[in-house]
C-alpha positions in Angstrom: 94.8 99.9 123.5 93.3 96.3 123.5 89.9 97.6 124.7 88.7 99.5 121.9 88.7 97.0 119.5 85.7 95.4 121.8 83.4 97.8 119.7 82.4 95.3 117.8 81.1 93.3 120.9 78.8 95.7 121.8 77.2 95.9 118.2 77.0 91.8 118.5 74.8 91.9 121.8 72.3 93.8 120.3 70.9 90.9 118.1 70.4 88.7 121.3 69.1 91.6 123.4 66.7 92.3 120.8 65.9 88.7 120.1 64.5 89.0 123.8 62.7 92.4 123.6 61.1 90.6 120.7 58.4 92.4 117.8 60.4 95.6 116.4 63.4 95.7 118.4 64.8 92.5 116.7 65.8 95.1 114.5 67.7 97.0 117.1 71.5 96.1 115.9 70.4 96.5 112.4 69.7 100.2 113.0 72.3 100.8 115.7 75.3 99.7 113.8 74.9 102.7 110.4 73.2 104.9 112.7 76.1 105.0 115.5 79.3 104.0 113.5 78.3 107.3 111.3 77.5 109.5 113.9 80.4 108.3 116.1 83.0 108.6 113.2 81.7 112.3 112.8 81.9 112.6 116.5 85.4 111.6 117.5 87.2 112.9 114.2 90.2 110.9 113.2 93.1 108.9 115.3 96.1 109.9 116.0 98.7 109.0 113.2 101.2 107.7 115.7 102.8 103.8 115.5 101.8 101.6 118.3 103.9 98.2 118.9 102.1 95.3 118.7 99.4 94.3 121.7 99.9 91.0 122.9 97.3 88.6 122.3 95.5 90.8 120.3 94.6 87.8 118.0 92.2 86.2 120.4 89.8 89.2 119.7 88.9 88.4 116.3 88.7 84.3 117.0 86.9 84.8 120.1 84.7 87.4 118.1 83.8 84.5 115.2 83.5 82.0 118.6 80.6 84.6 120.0 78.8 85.2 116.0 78.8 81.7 115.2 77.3 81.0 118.8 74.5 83.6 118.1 73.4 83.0 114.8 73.5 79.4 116.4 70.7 80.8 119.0 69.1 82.7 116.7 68.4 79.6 114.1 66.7 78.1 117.1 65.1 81.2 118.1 63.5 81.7 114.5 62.5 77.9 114.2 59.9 78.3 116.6 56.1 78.8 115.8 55.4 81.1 118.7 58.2 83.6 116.6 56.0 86.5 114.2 57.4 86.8 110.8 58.3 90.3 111.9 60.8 89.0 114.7 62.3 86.6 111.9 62.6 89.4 109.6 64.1 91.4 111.6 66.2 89.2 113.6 67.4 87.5 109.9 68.1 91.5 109.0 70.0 92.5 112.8 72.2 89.1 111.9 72.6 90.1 108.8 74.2 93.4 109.1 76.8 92.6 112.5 77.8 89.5 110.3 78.1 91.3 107.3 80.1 94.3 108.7 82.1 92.7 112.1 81.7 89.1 111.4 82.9 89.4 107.8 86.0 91.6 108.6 87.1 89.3 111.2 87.1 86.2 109.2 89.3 88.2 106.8 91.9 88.8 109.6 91.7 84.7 110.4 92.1 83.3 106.5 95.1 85.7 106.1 97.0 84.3 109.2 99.9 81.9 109.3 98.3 79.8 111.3 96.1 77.1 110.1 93.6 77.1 112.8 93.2 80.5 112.6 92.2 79.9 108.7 89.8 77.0 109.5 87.9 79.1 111.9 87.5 82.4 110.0 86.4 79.5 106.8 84.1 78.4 109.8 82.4 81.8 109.6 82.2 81.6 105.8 80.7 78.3 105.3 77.4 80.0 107.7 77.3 82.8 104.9 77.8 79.7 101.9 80.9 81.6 101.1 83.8 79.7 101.8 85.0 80.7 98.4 85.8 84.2 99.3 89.2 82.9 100.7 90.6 81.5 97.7 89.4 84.7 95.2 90.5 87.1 97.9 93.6 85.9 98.8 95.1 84.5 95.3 93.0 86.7 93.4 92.2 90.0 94.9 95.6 90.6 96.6 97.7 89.5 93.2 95.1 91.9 90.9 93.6 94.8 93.2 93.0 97.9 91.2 93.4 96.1 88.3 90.4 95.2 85.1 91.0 92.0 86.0 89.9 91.6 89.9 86.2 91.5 90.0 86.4 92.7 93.5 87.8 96.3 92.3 85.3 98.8 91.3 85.7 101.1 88.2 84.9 104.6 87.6 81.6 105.3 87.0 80.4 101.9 88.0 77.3 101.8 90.4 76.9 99.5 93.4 74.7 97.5 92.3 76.1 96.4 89.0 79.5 95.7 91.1 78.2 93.4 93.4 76.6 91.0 90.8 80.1 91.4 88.5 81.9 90.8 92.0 79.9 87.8 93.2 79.8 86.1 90.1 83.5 87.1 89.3 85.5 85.8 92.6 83.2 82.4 92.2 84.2 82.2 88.7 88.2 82.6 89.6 88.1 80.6 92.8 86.9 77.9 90.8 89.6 78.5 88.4 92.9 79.4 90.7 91.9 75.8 92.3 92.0 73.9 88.9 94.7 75.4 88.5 96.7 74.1 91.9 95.2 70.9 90.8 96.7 70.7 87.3 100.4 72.0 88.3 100.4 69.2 91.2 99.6 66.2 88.5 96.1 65.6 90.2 92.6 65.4 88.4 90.7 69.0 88.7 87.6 67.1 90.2 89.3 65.7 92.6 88.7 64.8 96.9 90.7 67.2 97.2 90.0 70.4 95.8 88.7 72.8 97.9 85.8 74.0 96.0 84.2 70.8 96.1 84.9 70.3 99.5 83.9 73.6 99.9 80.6 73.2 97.9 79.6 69.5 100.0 80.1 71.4 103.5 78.2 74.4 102.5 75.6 71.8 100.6 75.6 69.8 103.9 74.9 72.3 106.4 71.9 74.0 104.2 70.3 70.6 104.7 71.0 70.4 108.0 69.1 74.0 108.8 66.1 72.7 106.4 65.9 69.4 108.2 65.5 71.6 111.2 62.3 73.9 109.6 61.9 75.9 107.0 61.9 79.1 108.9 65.6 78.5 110.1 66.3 77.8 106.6 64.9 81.2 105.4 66.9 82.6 108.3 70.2 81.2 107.1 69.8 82.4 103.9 68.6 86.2 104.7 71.6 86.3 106.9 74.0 85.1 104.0 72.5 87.3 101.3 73.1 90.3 103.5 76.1 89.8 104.8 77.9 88.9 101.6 76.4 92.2 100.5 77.7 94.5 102.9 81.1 92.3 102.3 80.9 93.5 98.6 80.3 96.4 99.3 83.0 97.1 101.6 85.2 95.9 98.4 83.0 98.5 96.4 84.4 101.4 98.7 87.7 100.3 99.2 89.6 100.7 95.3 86.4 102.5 93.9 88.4 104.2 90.4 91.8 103.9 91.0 93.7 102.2 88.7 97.2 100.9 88.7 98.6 101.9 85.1 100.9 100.0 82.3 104.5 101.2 82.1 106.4 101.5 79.4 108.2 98.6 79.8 104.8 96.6 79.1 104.7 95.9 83.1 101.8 96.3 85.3 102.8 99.1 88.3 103.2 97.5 91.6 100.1 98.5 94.1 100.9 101.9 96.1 99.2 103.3 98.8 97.3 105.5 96.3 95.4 102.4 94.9 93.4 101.9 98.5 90.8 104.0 100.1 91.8 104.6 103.6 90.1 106.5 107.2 91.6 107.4 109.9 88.4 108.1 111.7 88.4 106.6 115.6 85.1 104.8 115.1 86.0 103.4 112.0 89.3 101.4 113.2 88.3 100.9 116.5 85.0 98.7 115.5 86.4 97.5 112.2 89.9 95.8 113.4 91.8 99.1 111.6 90.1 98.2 108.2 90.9 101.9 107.4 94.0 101.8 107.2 94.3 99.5 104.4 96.7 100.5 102.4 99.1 98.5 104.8 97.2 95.8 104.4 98.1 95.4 101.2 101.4 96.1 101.7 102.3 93.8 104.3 99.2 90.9 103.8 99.6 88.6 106.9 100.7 91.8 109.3 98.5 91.6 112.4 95.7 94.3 112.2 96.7 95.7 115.5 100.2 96.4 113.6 98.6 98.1 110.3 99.8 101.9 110.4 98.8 104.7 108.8 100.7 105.1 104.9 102.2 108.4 103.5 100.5 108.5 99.9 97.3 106.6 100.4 93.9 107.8 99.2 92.2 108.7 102.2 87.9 108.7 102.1 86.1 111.7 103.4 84.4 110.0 106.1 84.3 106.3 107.4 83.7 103.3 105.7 79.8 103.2 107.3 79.0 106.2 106.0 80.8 106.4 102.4 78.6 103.0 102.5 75.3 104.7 102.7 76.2 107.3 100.1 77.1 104.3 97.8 73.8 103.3 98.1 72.8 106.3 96.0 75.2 106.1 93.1 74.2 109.6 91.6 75.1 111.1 94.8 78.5 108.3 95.3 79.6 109.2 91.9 79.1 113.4 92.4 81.2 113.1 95.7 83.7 110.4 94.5 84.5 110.7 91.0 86.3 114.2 91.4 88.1 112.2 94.1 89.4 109.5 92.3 90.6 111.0 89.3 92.5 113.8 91.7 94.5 111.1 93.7 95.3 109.2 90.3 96.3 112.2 88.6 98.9 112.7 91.4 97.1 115.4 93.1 96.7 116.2 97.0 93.3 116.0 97.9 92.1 119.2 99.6 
């Protein structure tokens, strides 16, 4: 059914309806989205592991979802510009923008930049270049997808690694290789690395031209844009924590890396989860079939599954003494083969 994957809609007017209730409220979809994708997810249990066929047009959701975020934080840069707004309502406006970018915006975007369609890729890169992270297409899409669960991908947490150490290896990792898979494209094609056309640069000038268009504009919208980025791109990352926390693909014998199974991606079938995260949970098909519409992505035999939703194995990563303690035995049961109980 189309209509559930509106969930994220709902979430999205909050920051607006808050924005107009004004003082504390403008933290309203900041609190809503944990507090009720948790409680919802514990709620409604898991889905039904039955195949759907595709739904028709079910593409327009995410695009016309990126249309309605960009159109927001839009208002909302106005909204914080002006003097009669109290540093609490910017706060907490920059914080409710923050976390529906960061947890709906983001995971739409990813649908967009994996489609065939190149229209579909410049608008999800739209989204990225408000959060000055236009580079997350190149690192996710040559990088992470070639190297997940691997040493290599910064974007793959280890065993034993804490949140917070991840995100700053991650962030300063995919920058790192983005920059490098594009010299790379440069150098195979016979063109200079620094040239008009690599897409860092151009990503870098666009990025460096619209932070000077928000400054122009006050410095209060420019503090906005950049709460907004640094918290979205942190819930992003930490999404990526969740998703191959510990599990390693091995070296055979033959000297060659194992392809990527199911058992290398943490998966959730929980209702809530899917039905506001365009079926993030079931990522193990993702990876298996990359440009596969997410309305299509079905449940895999083998996968690693998590023991709640993403939202809430989120909060517990946010602890890692408590993370580790519940998924550490987890981790090293599914890669030693073993049904988890």
């Amino acid at each position: 059914m189309l209509v559930k994957y509106l969930t994220p809609f709902v979430f999205l007017a909050l920051v607006p309806l808050g924005g107009m209730l004004g003082g504390g409220w403008t933290f309203l979809a900041a609190a809503a989205t944990p507090l009720c994708l948790t409680s919802f997810d514990a709620l409604f249990g898991d889905e039904e592991h039955s195949v759907r066929p595709r739904i028709a047009r079910a593409m327009w959701l995410p695009r016309i979802y990126v249309l309605l975020q960009l159109a927001t934080t839009a208002w909302a840069v106005a909204w914080t510009s002006q003097p009669s707004t109290s540093l609490l309502e910017l706060v907490g406006l920059a914080v409710s923008t923050g976390v529906v970018t960061g947890v709906f915006g983001f995971v739409a975007a990813h649908e967009l930049i994996h489609s065939r369609e190149r229209r579909d890729r410049a608008f999800g890169l739209t989204l990225l270049a408000t959060l000055l992270y236009m580079h997350f297409r190149i690192a996710h899409v040559q990088g992470h997808h070639a190297r997940a669960a691997t040493r290599e991908d910064p974007a793959s947490a280890r065993l034993g690694e804490g949140l917070y150490a991840f995100l700053l290896r991650s962030i300063a990792g995919q920058l790192r290789e983005a920059w490098q898979f594009e010299a790379e494209r440069r150098r195979r094609s016979g063109r200079a690395v620094l040239g008009l056309r690599n897409r860092m640069v151009g990503y870098a000038a666009i990025e460096g031209l619209l932070v000077t268009g928000v400054a122009l504009v006050s410095v209060r919208a420019l503090i906005f844009v950049v709460g907004v980025a640094i918290i979205a791109v942190a819930l992003l990352e930490s999404f990526n924590y969740i998703a191959h926390y510990g599990l390693t693909r091995r070296m055979g014998a033959d000297g060659r890396l194992e392809r990527l199974a199911p058992h290398h991606s943490w998966n959730s079938g929980r209702r809530m989860n899917n039905a506001a995260l365009f079926n993030m949970g079931r990522h193990s098909d993702h990876h298996r079939r990359v440009v596969r519409s997410y309305d299509e992505l079905e449940p895999v035999a083998g996968c690693a599954v998590l023991p709640s939703g993403y939202a809430a194995a989120l909060l517990t990563a946010l602890l890692p003494p408590l993370w580790a303690r519940v998924m550490n035995p987890r981790a090293k049961t599914v890669m030693a083969g073993r049904p988890i109980i």
